[in-house]
N, C-alpha and C positions, 0 to 999 in steps of 0.2 A: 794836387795830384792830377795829370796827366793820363788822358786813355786812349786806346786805339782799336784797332780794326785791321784785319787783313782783308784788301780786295784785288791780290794777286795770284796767281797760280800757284808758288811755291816762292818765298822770303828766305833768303838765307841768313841765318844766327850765328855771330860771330864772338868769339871769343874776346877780342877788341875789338876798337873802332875804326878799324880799318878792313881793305878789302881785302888785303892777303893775309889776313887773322885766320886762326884753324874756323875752319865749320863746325860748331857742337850741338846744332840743331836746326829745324826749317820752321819754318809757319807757312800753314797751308789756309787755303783761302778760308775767309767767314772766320777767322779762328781771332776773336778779342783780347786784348790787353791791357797793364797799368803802364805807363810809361814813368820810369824810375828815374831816369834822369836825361833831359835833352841837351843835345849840342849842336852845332851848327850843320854839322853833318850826319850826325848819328846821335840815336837815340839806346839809351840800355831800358829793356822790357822786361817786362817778368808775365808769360802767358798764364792768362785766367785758367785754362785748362788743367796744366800740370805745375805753377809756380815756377817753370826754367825761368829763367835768367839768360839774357844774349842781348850783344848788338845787331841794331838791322839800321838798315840807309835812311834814312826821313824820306828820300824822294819813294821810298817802299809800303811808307804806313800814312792810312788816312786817320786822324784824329776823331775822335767820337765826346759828346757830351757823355757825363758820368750816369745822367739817368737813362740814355740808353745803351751802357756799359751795365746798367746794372740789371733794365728788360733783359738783356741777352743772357744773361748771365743765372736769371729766372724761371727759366724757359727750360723745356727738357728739349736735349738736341735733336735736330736732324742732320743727318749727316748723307752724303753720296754714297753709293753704293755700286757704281761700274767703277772698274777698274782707270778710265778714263772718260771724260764727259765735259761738257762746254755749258757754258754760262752765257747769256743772250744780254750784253749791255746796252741800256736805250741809247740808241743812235752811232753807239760805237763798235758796233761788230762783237765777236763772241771771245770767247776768255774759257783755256781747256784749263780744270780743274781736275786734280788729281780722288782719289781714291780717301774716303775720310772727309772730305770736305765739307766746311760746316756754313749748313746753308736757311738757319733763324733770319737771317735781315735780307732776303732776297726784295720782299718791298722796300722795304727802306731804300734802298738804292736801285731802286730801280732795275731790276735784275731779274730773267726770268729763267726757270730749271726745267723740264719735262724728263728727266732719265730718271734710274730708277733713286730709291731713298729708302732708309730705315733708321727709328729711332724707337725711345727706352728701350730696359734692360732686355736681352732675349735671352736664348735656352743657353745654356752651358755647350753642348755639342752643335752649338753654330760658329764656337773658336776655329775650330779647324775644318769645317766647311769655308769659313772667310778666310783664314788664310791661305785656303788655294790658291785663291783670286792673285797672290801677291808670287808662287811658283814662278821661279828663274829671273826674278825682278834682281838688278845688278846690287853687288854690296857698296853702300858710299858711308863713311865716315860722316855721321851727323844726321844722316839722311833718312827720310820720314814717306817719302811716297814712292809706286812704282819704277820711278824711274832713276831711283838709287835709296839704300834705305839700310842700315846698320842693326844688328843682334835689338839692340832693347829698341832703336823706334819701329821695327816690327812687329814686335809682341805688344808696345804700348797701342799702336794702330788697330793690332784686330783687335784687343781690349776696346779701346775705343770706340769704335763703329758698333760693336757689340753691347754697348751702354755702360761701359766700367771703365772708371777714372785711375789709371796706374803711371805711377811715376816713370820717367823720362829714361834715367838708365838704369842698367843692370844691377850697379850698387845700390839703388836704393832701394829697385822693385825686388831685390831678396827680401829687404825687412817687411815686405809685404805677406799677411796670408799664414797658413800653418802650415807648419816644415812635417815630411813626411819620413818613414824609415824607409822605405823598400818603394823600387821602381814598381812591384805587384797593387799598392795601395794608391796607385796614382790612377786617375782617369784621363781622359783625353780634354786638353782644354788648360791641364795645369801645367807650372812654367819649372823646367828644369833649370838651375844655374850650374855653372861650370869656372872651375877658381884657376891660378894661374902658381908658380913655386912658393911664391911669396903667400898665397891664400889668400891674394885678393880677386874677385868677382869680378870675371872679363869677357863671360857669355852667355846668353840666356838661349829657349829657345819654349815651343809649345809640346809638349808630348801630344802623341798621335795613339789610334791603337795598335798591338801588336807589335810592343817596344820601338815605335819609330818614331824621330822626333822631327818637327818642320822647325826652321833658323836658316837667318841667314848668314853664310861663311863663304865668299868669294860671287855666290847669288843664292835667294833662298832656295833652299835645296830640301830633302828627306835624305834624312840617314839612322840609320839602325842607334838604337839607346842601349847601355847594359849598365851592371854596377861601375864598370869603370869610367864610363863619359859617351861621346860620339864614336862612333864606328864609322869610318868614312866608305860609305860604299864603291866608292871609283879607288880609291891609296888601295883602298882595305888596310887602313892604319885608323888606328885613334887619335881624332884629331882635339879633343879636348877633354880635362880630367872631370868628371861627375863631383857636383860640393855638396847641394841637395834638392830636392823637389820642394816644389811649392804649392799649396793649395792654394789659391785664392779667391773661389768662388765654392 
């Protein structure tokens, strides 16, 4: 077995091994891996974080010993906490790292941080304090940082930096957590999911207080919650059907 390491700003995860493959995910710096299978140009990973599954480029990933695949992976995270910040590499100029960035092997590589950081778990009503930070950040299919980032790697994001381990997409962070009856019984912090005709699970988002929920749909936005789904504050249309709340913390 094969392991790796992100020491780039944002990796894109590819569906195949090629470069005009759908995007189904990114890896964002500091972020370690198993390398599941190599090829001369691409590698398929499965990140230590959440288990995804994706291709990314070999000239993207540096290779790591397993034993300190396994430090890193021991360790309770730190992670960045500005919305954008820069990385100081010896002798090679600086490297801007996104929001989330996981930053355990700064020595190891030589690498220096001074913005700010937080790590373990924090309070429940620090969800949606962090996800302000991510307000009118653009929607991208796949996408995991400010500067494009889709319904579930949103919500898996503030999760994340906030010290909770939650699955990748929307279908699987439902079977996460205890399902609630009534929008009244939810606090701020837990994840609404939203289904589609067929009842499959196509959007999550954080409920807020005062029935409003943060998600991102065209950029993360707030829009009004009720028993039916989203309330689009600009349409004044509902733009997605309500399936159920989620507790997860």
């Amino acid at each position: 077995m094969l392991f790796g390491i992100c020491l780039l700003s944002i990796v894109p995860m590819r569906a195949e091994p090629r470069d005009t493959s759908e995007l189904v995910s990114q890896v964002i710096y500091g972020e370690s891996f198993k390398i599941i299978e190599k090829r001369a140009n691409w590698s398929l990973i499965k990140l230590s974080f959440d288990n995804y599954n994706g291709w990314v480029d070999n000239k993207q990933l540096v290779e790591i010993d397993k034993s300190i695949y396994d430090s890193i992976n021991s360790e309770i995270n730190i992670y960045s906490l500005d919305l954008i910040e820069f990385i100081q590499i010896k002798d090679k100029g600086l490297l801007t790292i996104p929001l989330g960035s996981t930053l355990n092997t700064l020595k190891l590589f030589e690498h220096s941080f001074d913005g700010n950081k937080i790590s373990s778990k924090q309070a429940k009503e620090n969800l949606v304090k962090t996800s302000l930070l991510l307000i009118n950040s653009p929607y991208l299919w796949g996408g995991r940082t400010p500067f494009g980032i889709d319904c579930s790697g949103f919500t898996q994001i503030i999760y994340k930096i906030n010290g909770y381990n939650i699955d990748r997409d929307a279908k699987d962070q439902v079977k996460l957590g205890v399902a609630l009856s009534f929008i009244e019984e939810s606090e701020p912090g837990d994840l609404a999911f939203f289904d589609n005709k067929d009842g499959d699970i196509v959007h999550v988002g954080i409920i807020m207080e005062d029935n409003h929920i943060i998600h991102a749909h065209g950029h993360v936005r707030i829009d009004r919650l009720d028993q039916t789904g989203i309330y689009n504050v600009d349409t004044r249309k509902h733009s997605h059907k309500l399936r159920v709340i989620k507790k997860i913390i």
